[in-house]
Structure formats: C-alpha cells, structure tokens
N, C-alpha and C positions, 0 to 999 in steps of 0.2 A: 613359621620360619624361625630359626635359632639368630636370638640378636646377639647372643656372647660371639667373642672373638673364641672362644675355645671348644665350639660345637663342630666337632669335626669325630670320625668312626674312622679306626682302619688299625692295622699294625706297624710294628717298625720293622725297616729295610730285613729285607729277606736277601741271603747270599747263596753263590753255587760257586767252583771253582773249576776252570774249565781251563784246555788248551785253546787258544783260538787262530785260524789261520785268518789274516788281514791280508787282502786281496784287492787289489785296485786297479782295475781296467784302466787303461791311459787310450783317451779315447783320441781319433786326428785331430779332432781340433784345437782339443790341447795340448801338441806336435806341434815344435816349429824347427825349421832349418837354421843349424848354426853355421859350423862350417864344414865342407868336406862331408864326408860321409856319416858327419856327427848330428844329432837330433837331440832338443832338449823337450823334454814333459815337466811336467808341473801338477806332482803328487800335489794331493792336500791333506792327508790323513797325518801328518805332523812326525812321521818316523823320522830319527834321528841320521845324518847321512856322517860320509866318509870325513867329512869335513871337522867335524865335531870329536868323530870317536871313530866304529866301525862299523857301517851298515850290517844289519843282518837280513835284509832284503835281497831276494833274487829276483832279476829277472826273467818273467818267462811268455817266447814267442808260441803261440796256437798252444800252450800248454806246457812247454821243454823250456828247460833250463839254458839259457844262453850264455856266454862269457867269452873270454876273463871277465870277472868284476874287479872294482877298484884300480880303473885300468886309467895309466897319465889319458889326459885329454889331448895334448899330442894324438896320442897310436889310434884313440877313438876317429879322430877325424881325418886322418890319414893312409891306414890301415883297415879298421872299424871292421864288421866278419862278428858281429855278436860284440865286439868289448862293451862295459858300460861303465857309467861310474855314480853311483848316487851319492851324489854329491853335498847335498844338503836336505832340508824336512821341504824344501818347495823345489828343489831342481834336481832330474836327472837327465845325464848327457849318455845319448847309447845309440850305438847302429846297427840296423840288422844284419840277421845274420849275414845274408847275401850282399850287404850293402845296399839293398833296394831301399827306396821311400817308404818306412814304415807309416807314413798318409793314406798310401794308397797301394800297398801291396795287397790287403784284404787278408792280414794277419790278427789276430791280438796280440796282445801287450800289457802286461798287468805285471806290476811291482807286490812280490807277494813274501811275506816273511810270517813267523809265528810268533805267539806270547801265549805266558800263564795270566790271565786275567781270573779276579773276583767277579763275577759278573751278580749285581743287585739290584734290588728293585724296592721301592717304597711306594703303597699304595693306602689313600683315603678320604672319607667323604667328607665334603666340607658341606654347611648349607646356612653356615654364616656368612654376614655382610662382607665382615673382613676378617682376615684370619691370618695371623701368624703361628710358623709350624717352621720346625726345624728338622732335615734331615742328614744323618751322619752319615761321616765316610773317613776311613783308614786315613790318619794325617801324616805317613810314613810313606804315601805311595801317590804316583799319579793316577789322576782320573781323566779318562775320556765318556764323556756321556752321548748316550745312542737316542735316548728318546724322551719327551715329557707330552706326557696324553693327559686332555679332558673330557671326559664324559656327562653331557647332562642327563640323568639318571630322571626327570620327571617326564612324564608322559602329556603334560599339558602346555608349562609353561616356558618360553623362553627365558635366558641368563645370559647377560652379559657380563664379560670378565676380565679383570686388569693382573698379569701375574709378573713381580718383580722381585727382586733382591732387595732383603732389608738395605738400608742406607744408599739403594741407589734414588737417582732423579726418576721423575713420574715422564716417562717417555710418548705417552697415551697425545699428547696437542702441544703445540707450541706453547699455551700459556702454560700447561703442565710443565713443563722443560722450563719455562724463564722461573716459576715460582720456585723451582727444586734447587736450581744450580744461583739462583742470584741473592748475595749478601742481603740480609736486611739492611737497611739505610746505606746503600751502596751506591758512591758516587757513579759517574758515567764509564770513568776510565774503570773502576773494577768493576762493573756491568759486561763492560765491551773483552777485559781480562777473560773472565768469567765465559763467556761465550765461548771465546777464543778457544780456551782452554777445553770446555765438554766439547768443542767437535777435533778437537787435536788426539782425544782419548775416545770418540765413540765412533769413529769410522780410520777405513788406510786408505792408502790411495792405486788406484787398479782403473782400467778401462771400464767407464761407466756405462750401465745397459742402456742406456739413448743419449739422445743428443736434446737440448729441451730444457723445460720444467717440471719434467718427471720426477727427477730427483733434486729438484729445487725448494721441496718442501722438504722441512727439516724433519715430519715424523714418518714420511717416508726414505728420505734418505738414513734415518739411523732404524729402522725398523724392520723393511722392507730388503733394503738392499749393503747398506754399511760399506763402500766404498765408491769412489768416483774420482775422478779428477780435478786440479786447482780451482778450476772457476766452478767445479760444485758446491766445494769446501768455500771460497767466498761467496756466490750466489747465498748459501747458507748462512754464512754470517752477517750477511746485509740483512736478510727476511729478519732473521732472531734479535737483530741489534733494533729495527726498528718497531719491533711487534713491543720492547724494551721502551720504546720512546725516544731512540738515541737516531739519527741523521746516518744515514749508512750510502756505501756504493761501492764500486769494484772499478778497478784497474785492471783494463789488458796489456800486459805487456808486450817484450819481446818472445814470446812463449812460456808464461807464466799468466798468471792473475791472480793478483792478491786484492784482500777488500779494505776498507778504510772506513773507519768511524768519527762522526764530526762531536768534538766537544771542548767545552774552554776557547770555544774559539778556533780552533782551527782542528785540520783533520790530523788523523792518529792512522797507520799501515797494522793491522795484521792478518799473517798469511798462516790460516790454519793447514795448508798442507804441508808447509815446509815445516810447521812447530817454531813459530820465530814470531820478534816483535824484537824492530831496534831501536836502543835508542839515542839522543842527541845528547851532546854535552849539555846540555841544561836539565838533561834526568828525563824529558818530556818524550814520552812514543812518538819516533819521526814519523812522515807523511811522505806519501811516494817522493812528491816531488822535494823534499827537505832531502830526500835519500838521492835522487837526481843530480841535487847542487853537491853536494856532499855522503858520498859513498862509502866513508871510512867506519862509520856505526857496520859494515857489512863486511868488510875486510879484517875490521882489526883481528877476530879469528880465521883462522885457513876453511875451515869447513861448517856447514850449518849444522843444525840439529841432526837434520836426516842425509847428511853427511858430501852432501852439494860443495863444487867447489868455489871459496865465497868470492873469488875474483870472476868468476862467469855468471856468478846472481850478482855483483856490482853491475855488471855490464846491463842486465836486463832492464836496468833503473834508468843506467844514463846514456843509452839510446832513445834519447826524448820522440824520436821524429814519430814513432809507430805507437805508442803510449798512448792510452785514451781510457778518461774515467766515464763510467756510466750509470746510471739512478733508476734504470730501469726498474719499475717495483714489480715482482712474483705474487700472483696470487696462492695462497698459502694457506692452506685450511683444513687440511686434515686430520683425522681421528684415526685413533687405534683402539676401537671401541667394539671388538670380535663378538657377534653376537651368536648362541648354540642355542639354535631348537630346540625344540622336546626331542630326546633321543640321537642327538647331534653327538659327534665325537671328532676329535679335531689333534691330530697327532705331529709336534710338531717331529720330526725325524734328523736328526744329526749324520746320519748316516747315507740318508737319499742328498746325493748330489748329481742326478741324473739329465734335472732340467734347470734352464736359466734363461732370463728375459735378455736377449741380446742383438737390440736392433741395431745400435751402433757396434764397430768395431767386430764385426761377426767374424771377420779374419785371425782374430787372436784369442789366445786361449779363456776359455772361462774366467771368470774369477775365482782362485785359490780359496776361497773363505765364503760359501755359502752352504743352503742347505733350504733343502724342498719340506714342506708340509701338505699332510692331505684334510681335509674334508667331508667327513662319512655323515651322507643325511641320507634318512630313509624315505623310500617312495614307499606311495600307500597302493593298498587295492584297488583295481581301477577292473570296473566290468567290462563287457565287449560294448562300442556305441557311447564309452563313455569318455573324459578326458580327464587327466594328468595337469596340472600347472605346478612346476616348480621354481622357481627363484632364489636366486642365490647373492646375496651381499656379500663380500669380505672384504676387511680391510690392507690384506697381505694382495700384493699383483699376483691373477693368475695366471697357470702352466698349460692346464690342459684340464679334462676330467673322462669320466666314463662312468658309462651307464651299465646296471646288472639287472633283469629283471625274472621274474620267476613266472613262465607262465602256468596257470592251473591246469591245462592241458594240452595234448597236440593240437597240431594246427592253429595254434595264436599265434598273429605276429605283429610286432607294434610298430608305429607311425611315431617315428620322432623327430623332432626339429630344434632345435635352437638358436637364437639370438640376442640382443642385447635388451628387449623388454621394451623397449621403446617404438624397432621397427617390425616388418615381417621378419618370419622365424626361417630360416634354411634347413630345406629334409637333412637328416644322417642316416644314415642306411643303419639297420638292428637286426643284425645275424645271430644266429643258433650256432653257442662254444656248448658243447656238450650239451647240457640241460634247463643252459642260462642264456639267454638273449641280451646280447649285448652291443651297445653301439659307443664306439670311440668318438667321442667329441673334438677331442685336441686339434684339431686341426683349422677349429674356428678360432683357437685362439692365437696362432701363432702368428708372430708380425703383427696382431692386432693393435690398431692405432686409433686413438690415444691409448695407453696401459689398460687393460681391462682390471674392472674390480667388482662387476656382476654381469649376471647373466641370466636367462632364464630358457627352459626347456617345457615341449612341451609331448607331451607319450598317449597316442593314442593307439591301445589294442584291437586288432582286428583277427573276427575268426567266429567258429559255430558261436550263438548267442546261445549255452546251455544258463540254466540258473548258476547264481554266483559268481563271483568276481574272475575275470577272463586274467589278470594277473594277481597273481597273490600279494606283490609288492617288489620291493628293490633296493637295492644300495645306490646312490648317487656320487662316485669319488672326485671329489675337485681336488687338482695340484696348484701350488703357491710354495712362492717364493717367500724365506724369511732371512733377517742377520743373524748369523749366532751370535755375535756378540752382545747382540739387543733382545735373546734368552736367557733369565736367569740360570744359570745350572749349578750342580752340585761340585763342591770343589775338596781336594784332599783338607780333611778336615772338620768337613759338615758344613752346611751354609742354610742362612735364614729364609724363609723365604713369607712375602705379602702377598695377598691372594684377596681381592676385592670382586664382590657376587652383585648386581644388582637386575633390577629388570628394562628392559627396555623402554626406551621415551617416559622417562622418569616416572615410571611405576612403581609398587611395592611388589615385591616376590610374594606372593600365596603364602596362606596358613597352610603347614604338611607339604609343603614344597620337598623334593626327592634330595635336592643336592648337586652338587658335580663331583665325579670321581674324578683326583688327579694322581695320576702314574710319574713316578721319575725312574728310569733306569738308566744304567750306567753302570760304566765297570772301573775296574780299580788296579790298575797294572803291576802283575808280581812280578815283573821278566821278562825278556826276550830269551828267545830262543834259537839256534842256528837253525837257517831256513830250513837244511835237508829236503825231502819231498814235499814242498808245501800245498801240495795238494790236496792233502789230507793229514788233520793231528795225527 
C-alpha cells in the first residue's frame, strides 16, 4: 500500500458541452392544496422562479404544455384552467387544466425547462491512507453536481472511507464534530457558541422523517438526513454540549423548544433553529426563564434571524404555565464509518430524489433538500443445493434494494429471503425480467422500525443439478438516504477535497492493495434556455 498522501493515478476533469433538458416530475405528495383551484409543489432542483427574475420553466400536464404562466395568484385560484406561476427555486403555484386535483387526477406534472451545460467529470485511484487532491471547475459559472462514485477496485480486501472538504469539521462521531469545530482552550460559553453555531450551518428546518431519537444523534442528523424540526436542533445541542462536558437540557415551549446550557453558574438559551442567542443587560446569554421575567433581549428587534415575528417568540417565553425543562439524556453513538467490500461501489447520486424515510408527517411533502444513494455489492456463484449469505451494514438509513442474478441456464430459479440477521428471514418472490432473475426487496423496508441500517439476504438456486454453478453471480442494489449538504462537492472554482483509506476494525490495508476509484461529475451551467419543446434539445 502507498503510504504518501500523493499516491493516487487518474486524469484531470474531462468536459463535454451539451443541451440539457431538466425535467422534474412533481409527484402528489409533494402537492398540497392552497386555495381554490390553486395547488403548490415544491421543486427542488434550485431553478430560478418568477420571483427573482423570469422562469424559463414550463409546465407540462401528461406531456403538453399548459398555461398562461407567470399568471397573478389571484386568477390561479380562482379561475386556474392550466394558469401557473413558478414562483420561486422551491414553490410553484398551478391548477390543472380542468381544475381537477392534480393529487389524484392520474396526470403527470413535471416542471421542465432547458440549459447549455459543461457537463464533467474527474476520475482517479487513490490507494493512500490520506489523500489530498483538488478538482477544478470554471469559477465564472455555476455548478450543479450529479454524482460522486467509489469504487473498491481490490478483489480481496475491504476499505473503509471518510471523504470531506478541505477545512471542513470531521462529521464521521460526535467526538469528531466536538474536536473539529471546538476552540482550543475554550471556555464553556464559546464551547456551547461553538455548537450552537455548527448545527445553525449544517442542517434547515423541514418536517423531520420520525418522531423519536432517530435523529437525535447528531451524525445522523447531519449526515443522514440534515433537517428536522426545533426540538431536533435542541435534542442535538444537549447530546453535543454534554459529550463536551457542559450540563445541557431543552425547554418545551409554547410551540417551540429551545435547549439551554449550564455554566458560571447558571443556565444560558440557545435555539439553534431559530439562529438566535439573547442577551441580558449584563452582556451574559439569558436563560429561558431570565427571558420569561424579562422579554425585552427578544423584542428589542422586530424580527429574528429567520425572520419570526419577535413579539410572538416574546409571548412563547412568558407563557410560563406550559413551559417545561427536561434532562432527558439520548443515547448517541453513532459512526459514519461506510465500509466497501472487495468490488463494492457506492454512488452517492444528487440527482435520485425518488425515495425518503418518512414515517412521521407522511401527509406533507418530502423534504426539499435530499438525495438517495445506492449500494452495488456483488453476489458470488452459488451451485444448485447450495446457499448465498449476504449482509449488509451501512451507515446511511436505508430505502429499499434489489436483487439481479444471472442464472447459468434454463430452469433455475432461486429461493430468496430476507431479514434483519438476527431473526428468521421472510421468502421474496425472484422472477424472470428478461434473462435476469430478479426479486424487489423494498418492501421490507419500508415503515421499517427502528430505521433500518442492515440487513441480510439469503439466495438459494434451485433447478437441474448439471456440473457448475446453477448462478453465475449478481448485483445486490441497496438504496440510502444521504444530506447533501454533508457531501463534499465541487464548487465554481475547484475545491479541495480529504479522502481518508483505512481497513476495517483497525487493520492495515494489504501490500499491492488495488485502490478505490473515486468519480466526481458534475456540470457547470452556460445558460438557460427558453423552454420551447422541452421535450427534447
């Protein structure tokens, strides 16, 4: 194995220059009923709306162009017969044509516009411990990035893998996060800052996928998922303040929770979702109840950070009667320690926003700002009589996955099941798509409770016993849930990026070890384009 940081093979970013049509199915779920005949979706692919500038997005019903666009919100909900109006990069307001429930009419709907994009790609082997490697990109233009792929390229050994942004915090455990983002010799209060401050920047706030301590650990909630609601954001700051050594706990309000930190003697408020921390005439971070007796640290501005208005977060304070602090401690122990097989390949996807873990709040639209990754491990040759065991760790929640297998000839067909590894396995039925045998698993996982984060299957071929393996092997695809914002990507400009290789349960990686290949693609925006037929450049 290459111990230099600069043992890495490949070339630099390859470019193409293409038309592209951007196409976004707006699925019912993410439909909701505003008023009248008006309906709002919730793109997430970040196009620019009328609001800003001029959409160059059309909408289009089972295929066809619908309108006016740019139409008052008025006539939409009033009139509506196709008007729409995309309004912003996360809201459009539009009715169908007929005025029926685009929920449940059993139409599509897809926001579709074009651009001249760069479309690039940078690919190369790394098979050092750690590796810094920089790749560029046009700093005159934006970027939207599609995908970052790793391949483990050895055929024996597994590699585990940490990949970040030069200068960002170590996201990977709690103690990673408190060592990254905390001041040397830093008192309590720029400790408890400090905190405050990394989950005010590495998560927003959106209806969180459960209800729980799912996302009560802080390297799943910035990893995993990256937004939730107030009392996840304090839940969070309690776990981190005290993994810190500092006294922590949260306050339920009157519809709010912020968390509180004890030091100096007495407790200190901050509420990393609102992005706030007030304080008293004596310079000192007030405490709920300092803010109860005295509410005026809250008013003296008209509105908060995220633009609240501050006479009705007074009120939440000094409605003492429903108020209640709590110390309840979260068990909190998680890693982000992805570990690739021999021949493992793990794509994290910008693009797939197909699925999402949504047991709470299944009523309202996804969240805006995610994105699926999949999973590619190979199954081996398995004879007739014989069996299959696969297991799957990850540290991402998963979606769903599927099975491909190849059988060596007619009449094979395989026995598969899956479960969590612990109890019995449940049959799944493995049907013949063309010349591949294939069985959908997804449907063990869904609603699955607690969050699932492994699994195992298990494949057994049946059919003539001729000599030689009754399947020749398989693909295994598992889907997972990731944040992008807790992917490093490539930014107009070019950006650094850390790339740390080791082997599992503190091993050493092989002498002649293969490598991992890492892919980044991404494209680089020349233009919009008026939609015209978006159907095709």
């Amino acid at each position: 194995m290459c111990a230099s940081v600069v043992c890495a093979i490949g070339a630099e970013p390859e470019a193409r220059e293409t038309v592209e049509v951007v196409r976004e199915v707006l699925h019912p779920a993410e439909i909701r009923q505003e008023q009248g005949f008006c309906f709002i979706a919730t793109p997430g692919l970040g196009r620019a709306g009328d609001q800003e500038a001029r959409s160059v997005c059309t909408l289009m019903e089972d295929g066809k162009p619908i309108g006016p666009s740019r139409a008052l919100h008025a006539a939409i909900r009033t009139e509506g017969k196709g008007r729409y109006s995309h309004w912003s990069p996360t809201a459009l307001y539009f009715s169908a044509s007929d005025n029926s429930d685009p929920r449940t009419n059993g139409r599509e709907y897809a926001l579709v516009s074009r651009r001249r994009v760069v479309r690039r790609s940078f690919e190369r082997v790394f098979q050092a411990a750690e590796a810094r490697y920089r790749v560029e990109a046009a700093a005159g233009r934006p970027v939207a990035n599609r995908r970052v792929t790793l391949r483990n390229l050895d055929a024996t050994a597994a590699a585990v893998f940490h990949l970040r942004g030069a200068g960002w915090p170590d996201l990977s455990s709690t103690e990673g996060i408190l060592g990254s983002i905390l001041p040397p010799g830093a008192d309590e209060e720029r400790k408890a800052l400090a905190i405050w401050k990394f989950l005010v920047d590495w998560r927003y706030h959106y209806y969180p996928a459960e209800e729980g301590d799912e996302i009560h650990d802080p390297v799943k909630f910035i990893n995993v998922y990256g937004y939730g609601f107030c009392d996840d954001c304090a839940e969070n700051f309690a776990v981190l303040c005290r993994a810190a050594g500092i006294r922590a706990r949260i306050w339920g309000l009157d519809g709010h929770v912020v968390g509180e930190a004890f030091y100096g003697g007495r407790w200190h408020m901050f509420d990393p979702d609102h992005e706030v921390v007030y304080r008293s005439a004596d310079g000192k971070i007030a405490s709920v109840e300092d803010l109860a007796a005295d509410p005026s640290p809250i008013t003296a501005t008209p509105r908060d950070p995220i633009g609240s208005d501050s006479a009705a977060i007074a009120k939440l304070y000094t409605s003492t009667r429903d108020n209640r602090p709590g110390e309840r401690k979260v068990a909190a122990g998680a890693r982000l320690d992805p570990v690739l097989q021999p021949g493992d390949e793990v794509v994290f996807d910008l693009t797939d926003r197909d699925r999402s873990r949504r047991i709470a709040f299944p009523k309202e639209s996804p969240a805006p700002v995610r994105a699926n990754g999949r999973l590619l491990r190979r199954v081996p040759a398995v004879a007739a009589g014989q069996t299959a065991k696969i297991r799957t760790v990850w540290p991402y929640v998963l979606l769903g996955a599927e099975l491909s297998l190849d059988p060596a000839r007619e009449g094979i067909v395989a026995e598969v099941a899956i479960g969590d590894g612990a109890g019995p396995l449940g049959a799944v039925p493995a049907a013949l798509r063309g010349a591949v045998l294939a069985a959908d698993l997804t449907g063990w996982f869904e609603a699955r409770m607690p969050a699932p984060y492994a699994y195992a299957i298990r494949v057994a071929p049946r059919g003539p016993a001729d000599a030689g393996p009754a399947l020749r092997g398989g693909v295994l695809t598992t889907w997972f849930q990731f944040a992008p914002r807790a992917l490093p990507q490539v930014g107009a400009g070019g950006t650094e990026f850390v790339l740390r290789l080791a082997a599992p349960r503190g091993m050493s990686l092989p002498s002649g070890w293969r490598g991992v290949r890492v892919i980044h693609e991404w494209d680089e925006i020349a233009g919009d384009l008026p939609a015209g037929d978006s159907r095709a450049p």
